[in-house]
C-alpha positions in Angstrom: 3.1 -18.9 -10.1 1.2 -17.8 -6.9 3.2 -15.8 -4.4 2.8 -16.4 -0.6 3.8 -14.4 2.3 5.2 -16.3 5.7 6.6 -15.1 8.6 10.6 -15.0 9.6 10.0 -17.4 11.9 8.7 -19.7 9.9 11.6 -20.2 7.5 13.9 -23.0 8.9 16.8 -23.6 6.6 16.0 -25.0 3.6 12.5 -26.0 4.7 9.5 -23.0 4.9 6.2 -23.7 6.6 2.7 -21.9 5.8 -0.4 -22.0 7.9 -3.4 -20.5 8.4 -5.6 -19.2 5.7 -3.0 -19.6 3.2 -2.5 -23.5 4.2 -6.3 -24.1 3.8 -6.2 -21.7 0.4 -3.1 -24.0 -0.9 -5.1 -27.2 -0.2 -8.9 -26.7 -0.6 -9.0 -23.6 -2.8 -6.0 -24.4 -5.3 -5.6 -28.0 -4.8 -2.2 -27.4 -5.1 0.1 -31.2 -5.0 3.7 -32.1 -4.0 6.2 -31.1 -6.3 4.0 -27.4 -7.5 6.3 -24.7 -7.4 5.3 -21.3 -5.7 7.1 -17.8 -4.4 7.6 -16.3 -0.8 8.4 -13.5 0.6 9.2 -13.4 4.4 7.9 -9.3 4.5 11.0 -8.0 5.5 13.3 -8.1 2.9 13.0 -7.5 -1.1 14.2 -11.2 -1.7 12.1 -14.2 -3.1 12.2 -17.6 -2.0 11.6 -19.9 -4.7 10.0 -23.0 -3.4 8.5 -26.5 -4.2 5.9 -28.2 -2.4 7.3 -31.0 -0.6 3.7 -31.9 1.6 0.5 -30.5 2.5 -0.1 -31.5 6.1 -3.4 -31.0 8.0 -2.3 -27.9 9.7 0.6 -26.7 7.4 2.1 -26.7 4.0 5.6 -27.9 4.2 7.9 -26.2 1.1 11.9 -27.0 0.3 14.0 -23.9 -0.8 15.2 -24.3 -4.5 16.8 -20.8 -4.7 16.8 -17.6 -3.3 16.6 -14.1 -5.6 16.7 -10.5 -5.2 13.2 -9.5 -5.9 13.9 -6.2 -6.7 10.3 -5.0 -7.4 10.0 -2.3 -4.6 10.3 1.3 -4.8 13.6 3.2 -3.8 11.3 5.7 -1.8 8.8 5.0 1.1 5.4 6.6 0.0 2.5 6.7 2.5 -0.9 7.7 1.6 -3.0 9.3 3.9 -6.9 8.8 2.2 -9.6 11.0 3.3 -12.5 8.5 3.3 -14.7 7.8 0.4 -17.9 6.9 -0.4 -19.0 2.9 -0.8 -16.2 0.5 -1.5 -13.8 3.2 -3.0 -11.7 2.6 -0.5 -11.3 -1.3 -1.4 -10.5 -0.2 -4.9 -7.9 2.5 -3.7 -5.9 0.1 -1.2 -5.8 -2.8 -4.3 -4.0 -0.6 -6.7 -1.9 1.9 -5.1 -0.4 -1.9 -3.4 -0.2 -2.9 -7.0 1.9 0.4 -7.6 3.7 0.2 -4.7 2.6 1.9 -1.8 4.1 1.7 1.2 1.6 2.2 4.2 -1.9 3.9 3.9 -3.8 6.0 6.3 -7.4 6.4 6.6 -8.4 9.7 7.4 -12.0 11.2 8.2 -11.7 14.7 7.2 -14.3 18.1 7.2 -16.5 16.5 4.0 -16.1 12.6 4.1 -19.5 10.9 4.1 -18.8 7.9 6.4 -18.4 8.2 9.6 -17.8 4.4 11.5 -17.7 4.1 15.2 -14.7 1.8 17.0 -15.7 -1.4 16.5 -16.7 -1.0 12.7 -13.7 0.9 11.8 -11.6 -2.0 13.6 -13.4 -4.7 11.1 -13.4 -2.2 8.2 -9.7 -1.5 8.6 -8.8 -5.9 9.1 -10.8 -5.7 5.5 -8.7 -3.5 4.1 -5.4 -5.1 5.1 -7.0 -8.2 3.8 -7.4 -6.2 0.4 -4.0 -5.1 0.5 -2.5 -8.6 1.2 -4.5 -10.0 -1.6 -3.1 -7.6 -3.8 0.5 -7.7 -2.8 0.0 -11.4 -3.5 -1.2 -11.0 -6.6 1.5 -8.5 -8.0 4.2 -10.4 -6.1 5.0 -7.1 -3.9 7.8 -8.4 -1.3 6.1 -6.5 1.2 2.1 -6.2 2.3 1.1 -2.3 3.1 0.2 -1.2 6.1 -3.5 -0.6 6.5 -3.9 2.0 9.7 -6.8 2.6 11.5 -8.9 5.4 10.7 -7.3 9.1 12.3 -8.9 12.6 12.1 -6.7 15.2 10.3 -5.3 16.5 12.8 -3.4 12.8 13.7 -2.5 12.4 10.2 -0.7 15.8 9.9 1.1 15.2 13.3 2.1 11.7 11.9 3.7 12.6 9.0 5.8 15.7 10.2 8.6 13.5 10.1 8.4 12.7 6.4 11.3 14.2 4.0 8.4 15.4 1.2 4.8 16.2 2.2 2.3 16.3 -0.8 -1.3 17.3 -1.1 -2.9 17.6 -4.7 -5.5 19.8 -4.4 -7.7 21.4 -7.3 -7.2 25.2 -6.5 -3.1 24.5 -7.3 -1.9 25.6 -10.4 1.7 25.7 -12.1 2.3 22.2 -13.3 5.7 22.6 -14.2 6.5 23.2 -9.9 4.9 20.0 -9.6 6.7 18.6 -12.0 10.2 20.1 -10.9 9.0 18.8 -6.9 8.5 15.0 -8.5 11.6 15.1 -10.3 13.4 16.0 -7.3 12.6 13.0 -5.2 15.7 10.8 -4.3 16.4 7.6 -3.8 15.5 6.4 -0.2 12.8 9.3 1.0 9.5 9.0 2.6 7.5 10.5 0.6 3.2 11.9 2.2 0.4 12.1 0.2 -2.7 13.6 1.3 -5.6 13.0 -0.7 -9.1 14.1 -0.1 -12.2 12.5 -0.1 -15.3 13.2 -2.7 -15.5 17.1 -3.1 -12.0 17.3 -2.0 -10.7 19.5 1.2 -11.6 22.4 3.2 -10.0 25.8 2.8 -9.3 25.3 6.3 -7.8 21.8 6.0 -5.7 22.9 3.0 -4.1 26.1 5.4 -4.0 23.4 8.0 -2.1 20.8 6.0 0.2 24.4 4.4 1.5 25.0 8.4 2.6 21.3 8.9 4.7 21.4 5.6 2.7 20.1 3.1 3.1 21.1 -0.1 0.1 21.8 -2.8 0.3 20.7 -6.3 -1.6 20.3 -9.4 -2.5 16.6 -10.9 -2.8 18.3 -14.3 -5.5 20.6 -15.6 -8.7 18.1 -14.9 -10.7 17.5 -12.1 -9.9 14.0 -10.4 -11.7 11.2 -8.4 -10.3 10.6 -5.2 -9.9 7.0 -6.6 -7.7 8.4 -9.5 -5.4 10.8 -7.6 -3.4 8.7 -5.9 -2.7 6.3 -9.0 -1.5 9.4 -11.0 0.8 10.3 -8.3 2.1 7.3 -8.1 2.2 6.4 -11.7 4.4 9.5 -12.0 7.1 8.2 -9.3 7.1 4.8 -11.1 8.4 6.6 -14.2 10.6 8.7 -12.3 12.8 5.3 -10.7 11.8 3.1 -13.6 11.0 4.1 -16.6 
């Protein structure tokens, strides 16, 4: 069953209403017909709207509420990654499954040793890219809500932007003592907002790590092997999963 995401205001009653890319997805991509059923989530709430098709107009799909559920597929806690930027299309890779393990919001950051450097106007498209990867993917994983994608801050911005956080995380290869990790995860409750600040390839600074220590983050170990930037996150994550859920 493909899951589609609308806005509030486009919910009228028992009747829901999808445009735009979606509405020329449903029609030309999927041929989808009148009576096909399909999900929706409004963004705003963990509840599903189970819907059939009822017409596919020129400009919009027109749906008819059969039920409404409790989606209950979100995390109890709020995590927001903050990414040093990597190489090629790592990024794409690291926005499509940390929405599949349910992130929250992610920032981009360019920190002392990431590689690419974009100027206004391509980190503008990059970063509408990158919310596009994350819709897809909270699509396809039937998220009720689509992560934030922000646009691209030094470190400096991202450490003032997460000051507010109740837990502030940075894995970082120099950390040792696994079982302090371990007792840190374990203590996470139930409605937090969690930061975590990964590097890019060949990790942090010395500099940003003491930088990072003085705003409150906290160091910790990912285990005793050296990580991708792309794998660090989905560890980290993983590990919260099976904190709530497993």
């Amino acid at each position: 069953m493909y899951r589609f995401f609308v806005d509030p205001s486009d919910i009228k009653g028992h009747d829901i209403y999808i445009g735009g890319r979606d509405h020329n997805h449903i029609k030309n991509v999927l041929r989808m017909r009148k009576g096909e059923v399909v999900s929706i989530s409004d963004g705003t709430s963990d509840r599903e709207y189970r819907c059939h098709i009822e017409d596919i107009g020129e400009e919009k799909v027109h749906l008819r509420l059969d039920f409404i559920k409790e989606a209950d597929v979100e995390l109890p806690v709020r995590v927001t990654l903050f990414q040093g930027i990597p190489k090629s299309d790592k990024m794409d890779l690291i926005i499509e499954k940390c929405t599949e393990l349910g992130v929250n919001e992610i920032v981009p950051v360019e920190t002392a040793r990431s590689i690419v450097k974009l100027d206004e106007k391509k980190a503008e498209k990059r970063r509408e890219h990158w919310q596009g990867k994350a819709e897809a993917a909270a699509k396809q994983s039937k998220r009720a809500f689509i992560p934030e994608i922000h646009g691209i801050v030094s470190l400096k911005e991202a450490l003032d932007m997460a000051e507010d956080f109740d837990l502030r995380l940075i894995p970082y290869e120099l950390s040792e003592n696994f079982k302090k990790t371990r007792d840190i995860i374990s203590g996470i409750k139930p409605g937090e907002r969690i930061a975590v600040f990964i590097g890019p390839e060949g990790g942090f600074s010395e500099e940003e790590i003491d930088a990072a220590e003085m705003k409150g983050f906290i160091p910790i170990t990912l285990g005793r092997r050296i990580l991708r930037t792309e794998t660090a996150a989905f560890v980290l994550l993983s590990w919260i999963i099976f904190l709530f859920e497993g």
